[in-house]
C-alpha positions in Angstrom: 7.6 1.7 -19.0 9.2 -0.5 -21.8 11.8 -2.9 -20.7 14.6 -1.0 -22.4 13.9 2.1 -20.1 13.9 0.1 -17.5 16.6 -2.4 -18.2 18.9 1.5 -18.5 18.7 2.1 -15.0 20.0 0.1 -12.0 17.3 -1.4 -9.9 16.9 0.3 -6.4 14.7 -1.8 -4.4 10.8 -3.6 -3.8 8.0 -2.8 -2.0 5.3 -5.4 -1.7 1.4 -5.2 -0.1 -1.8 -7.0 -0.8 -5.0 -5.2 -1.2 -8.2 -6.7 0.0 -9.9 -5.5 -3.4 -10.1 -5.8 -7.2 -7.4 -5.0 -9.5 -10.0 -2.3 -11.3 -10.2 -0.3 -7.8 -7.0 -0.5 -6.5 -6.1 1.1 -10.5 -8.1 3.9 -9.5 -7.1 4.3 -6.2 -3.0 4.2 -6.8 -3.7 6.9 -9.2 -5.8 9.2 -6.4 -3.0 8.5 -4.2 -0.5 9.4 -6.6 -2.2 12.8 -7.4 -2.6 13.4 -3.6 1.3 12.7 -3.5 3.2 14.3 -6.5 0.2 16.8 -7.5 -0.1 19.0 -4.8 1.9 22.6 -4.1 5.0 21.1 -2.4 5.6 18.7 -4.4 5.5 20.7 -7.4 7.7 23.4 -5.7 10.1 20.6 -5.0 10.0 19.4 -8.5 10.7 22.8 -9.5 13.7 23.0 -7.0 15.4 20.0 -8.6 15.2 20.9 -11.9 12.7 17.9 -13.0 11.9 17.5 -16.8 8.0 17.2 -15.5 7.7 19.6 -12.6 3.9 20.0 -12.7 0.8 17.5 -13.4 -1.0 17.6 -16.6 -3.0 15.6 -18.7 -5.9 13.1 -18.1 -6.9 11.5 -15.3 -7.3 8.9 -14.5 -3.6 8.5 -15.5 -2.6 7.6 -19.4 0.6 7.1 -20.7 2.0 11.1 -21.7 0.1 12.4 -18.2 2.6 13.9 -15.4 2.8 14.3 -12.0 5.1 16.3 -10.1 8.8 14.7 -10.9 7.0 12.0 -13.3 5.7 11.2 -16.4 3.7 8.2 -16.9 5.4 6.1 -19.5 3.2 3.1 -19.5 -0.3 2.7 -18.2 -2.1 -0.7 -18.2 -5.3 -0.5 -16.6 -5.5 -3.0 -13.8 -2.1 -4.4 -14.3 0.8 -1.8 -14.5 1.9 1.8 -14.0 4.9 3.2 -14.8 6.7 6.5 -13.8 9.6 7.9 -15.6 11.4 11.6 -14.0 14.6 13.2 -14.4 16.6 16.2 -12.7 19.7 17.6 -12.2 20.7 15.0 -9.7 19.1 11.7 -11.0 17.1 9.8 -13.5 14.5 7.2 -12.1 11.4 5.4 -12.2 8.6 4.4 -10.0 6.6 0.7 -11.7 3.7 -0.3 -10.2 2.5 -3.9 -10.5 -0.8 -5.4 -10.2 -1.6 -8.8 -10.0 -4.8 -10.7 -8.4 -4.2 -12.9 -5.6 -6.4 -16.5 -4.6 -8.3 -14.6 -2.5 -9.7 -11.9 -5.1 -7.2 -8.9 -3.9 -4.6 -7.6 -5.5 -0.6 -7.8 -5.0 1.1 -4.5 -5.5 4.5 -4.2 -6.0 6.7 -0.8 -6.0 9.8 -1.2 -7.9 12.0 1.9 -8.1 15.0 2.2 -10.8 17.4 4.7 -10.7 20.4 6.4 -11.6 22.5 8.6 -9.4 25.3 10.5 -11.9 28.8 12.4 -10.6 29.5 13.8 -7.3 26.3 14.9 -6.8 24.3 12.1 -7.7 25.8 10.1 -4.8 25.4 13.0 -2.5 21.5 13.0 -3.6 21.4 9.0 -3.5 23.1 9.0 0.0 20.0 11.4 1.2 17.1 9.9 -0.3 17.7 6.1 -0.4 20.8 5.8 2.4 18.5 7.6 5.1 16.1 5.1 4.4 13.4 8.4 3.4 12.4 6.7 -0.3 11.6 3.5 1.5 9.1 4.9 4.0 7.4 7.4 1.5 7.0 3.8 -0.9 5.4 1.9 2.2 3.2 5.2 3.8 2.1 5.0 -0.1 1.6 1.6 0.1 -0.5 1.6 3.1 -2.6 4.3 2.3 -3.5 2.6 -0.8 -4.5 -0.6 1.1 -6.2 1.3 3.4 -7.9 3.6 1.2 -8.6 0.9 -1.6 -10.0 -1.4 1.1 
């Protein structure tokens, strides 16, 4: 995502873990978790539901810049070092960075950032939902964990 996207939309919140492996698998494993996430039939149905730009996944994988998921489309892809996801509905218009950097000990630090903007009435209805129930934060850490677990 290039910093002008992102610098558009107010900053949400963090989610930080460190993976006990290289930068090159944990790449390859964010994006299997990713498809296992925003790929499969609910999530497109959901997608659909809300009116997102990307409802379904397309394109290459593993994931380039241009490929979707379900709600996203990937607007940057640095192998290794970042991911960024870009979606928009009738309700909001957000994005999902990933960011990978080696740690001492030969893992790698991931950090979630989500970016969002919640317009009219009901945006803050849809904000209040998602991010006031505190549901975006434990789907970013269950993703989070799984990808330490499964990248491990």
């Amino acid at each position: 995502m290039d910093t002008a996207e992102r610098l558009a939309l107010p900053f949400v919140d963090a989610h930080t873990t460190e993976v006990a492996a290289d930068a090159g698998t944990v790449w390859h494993t964010l994006g299997a978790a990713l498809d296992r996430s925003f790929s499969g039939g609910r999530s497109t149905a959901v997608a659909r539901l809300l009116g997102c730009a990307d409802a379904a996944p397309a394109g290459p994988r593993p994931l380039v810049r241009g490929a979707t998921l379900g709600g996203f489309r990937v607007t940057a892809a640095d192998p290794g070092r970042e991911l960024a996801l870009l979606g928009r509905h009738r309700f909001s218009t957000y994005a999902l960075v990933f960011h990978l950097t080696a740690t001492p000990s030969g893992g790698t630090r991931v950090r979630a950032e989500t970016w969002a903007r919640f317009p009219g009435p009901a945006g803050a209805l849809y904000r209040a939902l998602v991010i006031g129930t505190g549901g975006h934060r434990v789907a970013v850490r269950r993703l989070l964990t799984s990808l330490r677990r499964n990248a491990a």
